[in-house]
PADOZA-414434 format. One line per field, with one value per residue: x, y negated, z negated of N, C-alpha, C in turn. Coordinates in Angstrom, 3 decimals, decimal comma. Atoms other than C-alpha are relative to their C-alpha. Example, Ala and Ser with C-alpha at 12.3 -4.5 7.8 and 13.67 -1.06 7.14 Angstrom:
BEGIN
nc1 <- [0,890|-0,820]
nc2 <- [1,190|1,190]
nc3 <- [0,000|0,060]
cac1 <- [12,300|13,670]
cac2 <- [4,500|1,060]
cac3 <- [-7,800|-7,140]
cc1 <- [0,900|-0,770]
cc2 <- [-1,200|-1,090]
cc3 <- [0,000|-0,730]
END
This chain:
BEGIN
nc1 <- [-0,926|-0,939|0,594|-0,137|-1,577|-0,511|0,178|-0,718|-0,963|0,467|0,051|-1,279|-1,324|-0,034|-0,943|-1,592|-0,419|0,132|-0,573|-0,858|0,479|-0,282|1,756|-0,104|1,292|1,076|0,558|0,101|1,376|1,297|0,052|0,652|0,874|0,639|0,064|1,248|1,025|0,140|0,246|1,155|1,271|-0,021|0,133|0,832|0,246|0,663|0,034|0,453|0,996|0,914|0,515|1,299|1,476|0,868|1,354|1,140|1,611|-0,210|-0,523|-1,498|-0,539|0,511|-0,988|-1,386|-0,269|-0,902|-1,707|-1,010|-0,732|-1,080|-0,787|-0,368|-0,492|-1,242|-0,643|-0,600|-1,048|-1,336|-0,479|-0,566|-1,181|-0,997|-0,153|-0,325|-0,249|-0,164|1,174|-0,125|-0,755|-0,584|-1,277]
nc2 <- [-0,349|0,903|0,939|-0,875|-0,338|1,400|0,142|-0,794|0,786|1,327|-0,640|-0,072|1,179|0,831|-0,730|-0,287|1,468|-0,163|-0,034|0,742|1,097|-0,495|0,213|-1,731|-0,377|0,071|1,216|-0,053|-0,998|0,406|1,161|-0,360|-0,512|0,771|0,535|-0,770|-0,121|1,008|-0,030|-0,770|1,350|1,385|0,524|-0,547|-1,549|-0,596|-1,238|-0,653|0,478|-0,729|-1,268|0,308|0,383|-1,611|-1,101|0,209|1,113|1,304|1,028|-0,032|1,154|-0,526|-0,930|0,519|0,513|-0,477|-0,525|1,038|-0,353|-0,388|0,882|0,580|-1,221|-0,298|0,816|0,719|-1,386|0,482|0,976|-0,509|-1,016|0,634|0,886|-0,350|-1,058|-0,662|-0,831|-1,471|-1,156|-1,226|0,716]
nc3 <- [1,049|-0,396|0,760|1,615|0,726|-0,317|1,488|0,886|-0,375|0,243|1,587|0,618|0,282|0,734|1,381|0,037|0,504|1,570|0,544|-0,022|1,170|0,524|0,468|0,251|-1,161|0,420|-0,397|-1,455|-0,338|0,557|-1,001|-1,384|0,051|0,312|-1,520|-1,097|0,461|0,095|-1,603|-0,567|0,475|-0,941|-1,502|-0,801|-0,172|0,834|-0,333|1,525|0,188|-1,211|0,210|1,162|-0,493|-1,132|1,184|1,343|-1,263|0,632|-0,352|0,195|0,762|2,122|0,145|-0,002|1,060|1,086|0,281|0,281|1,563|-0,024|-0,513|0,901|0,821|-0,456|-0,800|1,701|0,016|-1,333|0,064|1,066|-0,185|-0,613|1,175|0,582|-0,464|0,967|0,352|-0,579|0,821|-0,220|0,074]
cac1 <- [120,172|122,445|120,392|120,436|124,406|124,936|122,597|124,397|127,322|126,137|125,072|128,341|130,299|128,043|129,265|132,458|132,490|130,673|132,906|135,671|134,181|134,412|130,576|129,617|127,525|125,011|124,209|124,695|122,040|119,357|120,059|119,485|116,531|115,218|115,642|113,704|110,894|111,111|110,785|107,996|105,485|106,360|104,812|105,029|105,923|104,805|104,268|102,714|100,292|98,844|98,531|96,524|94,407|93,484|92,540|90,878|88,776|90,467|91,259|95,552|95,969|93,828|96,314|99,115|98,670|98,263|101,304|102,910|103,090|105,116|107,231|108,167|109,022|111,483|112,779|113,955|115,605|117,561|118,511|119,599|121,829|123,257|123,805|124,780|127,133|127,516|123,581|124,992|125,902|127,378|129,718]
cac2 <- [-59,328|-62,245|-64,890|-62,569|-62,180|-66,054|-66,861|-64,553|-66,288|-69,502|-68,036|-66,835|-69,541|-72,069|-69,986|-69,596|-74,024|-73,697|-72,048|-74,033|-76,983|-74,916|-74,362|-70,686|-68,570|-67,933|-71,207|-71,750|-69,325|-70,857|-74,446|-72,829|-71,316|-74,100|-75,885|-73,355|-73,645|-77,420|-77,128|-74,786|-77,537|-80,260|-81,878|-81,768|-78,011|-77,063|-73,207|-72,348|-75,225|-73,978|-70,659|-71,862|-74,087|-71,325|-68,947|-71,102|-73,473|-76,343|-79,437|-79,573|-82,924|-81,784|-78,968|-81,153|-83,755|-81,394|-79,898|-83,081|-81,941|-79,291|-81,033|-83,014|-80,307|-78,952|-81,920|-82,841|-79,229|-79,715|-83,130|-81,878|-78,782|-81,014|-83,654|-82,521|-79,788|-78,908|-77,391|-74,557|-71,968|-69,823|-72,718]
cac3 <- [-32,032|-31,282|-33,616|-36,697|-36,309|-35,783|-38,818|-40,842|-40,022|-40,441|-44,398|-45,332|-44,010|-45,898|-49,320|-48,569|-48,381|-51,782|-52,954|-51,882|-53,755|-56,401|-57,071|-58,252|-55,388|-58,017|-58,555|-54,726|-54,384|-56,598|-54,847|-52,072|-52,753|-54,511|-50,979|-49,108|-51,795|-51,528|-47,460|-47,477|-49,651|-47,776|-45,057|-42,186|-42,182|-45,153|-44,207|-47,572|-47,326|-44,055|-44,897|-48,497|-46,445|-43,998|-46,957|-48,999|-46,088|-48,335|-46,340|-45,761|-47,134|-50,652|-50,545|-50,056|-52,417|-55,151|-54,690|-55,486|-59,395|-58,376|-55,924|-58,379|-60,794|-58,040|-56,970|-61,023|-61,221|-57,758|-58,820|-62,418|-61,193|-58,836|-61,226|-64,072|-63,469|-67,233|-67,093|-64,868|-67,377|-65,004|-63,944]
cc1 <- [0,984|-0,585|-0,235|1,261|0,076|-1,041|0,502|1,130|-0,031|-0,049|1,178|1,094|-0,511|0,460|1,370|0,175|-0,834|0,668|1,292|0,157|0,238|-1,299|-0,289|-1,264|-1,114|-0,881|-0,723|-1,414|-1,246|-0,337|-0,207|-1,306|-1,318|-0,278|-1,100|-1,012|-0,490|-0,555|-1,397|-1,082|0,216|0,070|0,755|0,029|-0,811|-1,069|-1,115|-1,425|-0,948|-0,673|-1,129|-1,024|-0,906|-0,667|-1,173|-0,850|0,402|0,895|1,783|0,108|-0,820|1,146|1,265|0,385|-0,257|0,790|1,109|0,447|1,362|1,777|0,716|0,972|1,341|0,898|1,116|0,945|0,812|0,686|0,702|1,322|0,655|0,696|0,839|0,500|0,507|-1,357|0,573|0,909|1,209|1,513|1,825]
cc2 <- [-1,139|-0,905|0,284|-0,281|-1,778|-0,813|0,801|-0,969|-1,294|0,063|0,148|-0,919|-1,390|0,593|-0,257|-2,056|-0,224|0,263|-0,596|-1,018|0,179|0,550|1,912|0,901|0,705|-1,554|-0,506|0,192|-0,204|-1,035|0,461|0,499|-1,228|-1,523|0,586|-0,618|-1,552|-0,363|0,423|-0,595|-0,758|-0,257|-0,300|1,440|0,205|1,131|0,141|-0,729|0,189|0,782|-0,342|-0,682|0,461|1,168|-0,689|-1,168|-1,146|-0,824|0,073|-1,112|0,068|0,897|-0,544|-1,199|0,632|0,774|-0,638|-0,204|1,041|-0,249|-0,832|0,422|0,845|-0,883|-0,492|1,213|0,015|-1,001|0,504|1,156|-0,832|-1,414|-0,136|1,394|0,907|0,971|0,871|0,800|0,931|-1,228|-0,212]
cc3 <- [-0,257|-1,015|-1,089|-0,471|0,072|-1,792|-1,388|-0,004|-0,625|-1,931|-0,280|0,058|-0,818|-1,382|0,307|0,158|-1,434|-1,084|-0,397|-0,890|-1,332|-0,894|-0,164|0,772|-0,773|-0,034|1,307|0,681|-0,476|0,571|1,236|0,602|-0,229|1,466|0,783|-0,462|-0,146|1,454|0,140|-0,754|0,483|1,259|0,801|0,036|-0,962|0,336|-0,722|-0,204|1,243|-0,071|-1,472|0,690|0,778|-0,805|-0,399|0,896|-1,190|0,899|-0,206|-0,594|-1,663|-0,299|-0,287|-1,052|-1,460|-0,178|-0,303|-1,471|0,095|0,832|-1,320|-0,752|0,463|-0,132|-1,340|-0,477|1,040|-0,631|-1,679|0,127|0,776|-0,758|-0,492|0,091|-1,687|-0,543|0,487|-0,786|0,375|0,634|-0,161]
END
């Protein structure tokens, strides 16, 4: 139970310096997300590309280089909200 409450913890107190910054915990929350979803395609973990190459009996490195369109695709939306802070509507 102890490693639930301490990552909890850990979660709310990175918001609460988000907010400090003055950054809006929606936003927050999509950059953050868009993190995970940037973690879980890319090597070496890359979770997501394990589990596809274990369904589909396709080689991990075929798997992994074409995921490098969407990589991409994140990586230009992270770098844009963080950026440019006049795209974030909610701002």
């Amino acid at each position: 139970m102890r490693p639930k409450i301490s990552w909890i913890c850990h979660f709310l107190r990175r918001e609460y310096v988000a907010l400090e910054i003055g950054l809006n915990p929606v936003i927050w929350g999509v950059i953050f997300i868009l993190g995970d979803a940037i973690g879980f395609i890319t090597p070496p973990y890359g979770l997501n590309l394990y589990i596809i190459s274990g369904l589909t009996d396709i080689d991990y490195m075929v798997v992994a280089y074409r995921v490098l369109p969407y990589l991409g695709g994140l990586l230009a939306l992270l770098f844009v909200l963080l950026a440019v802070p006049e795209v974030n509507v909610l701002a």
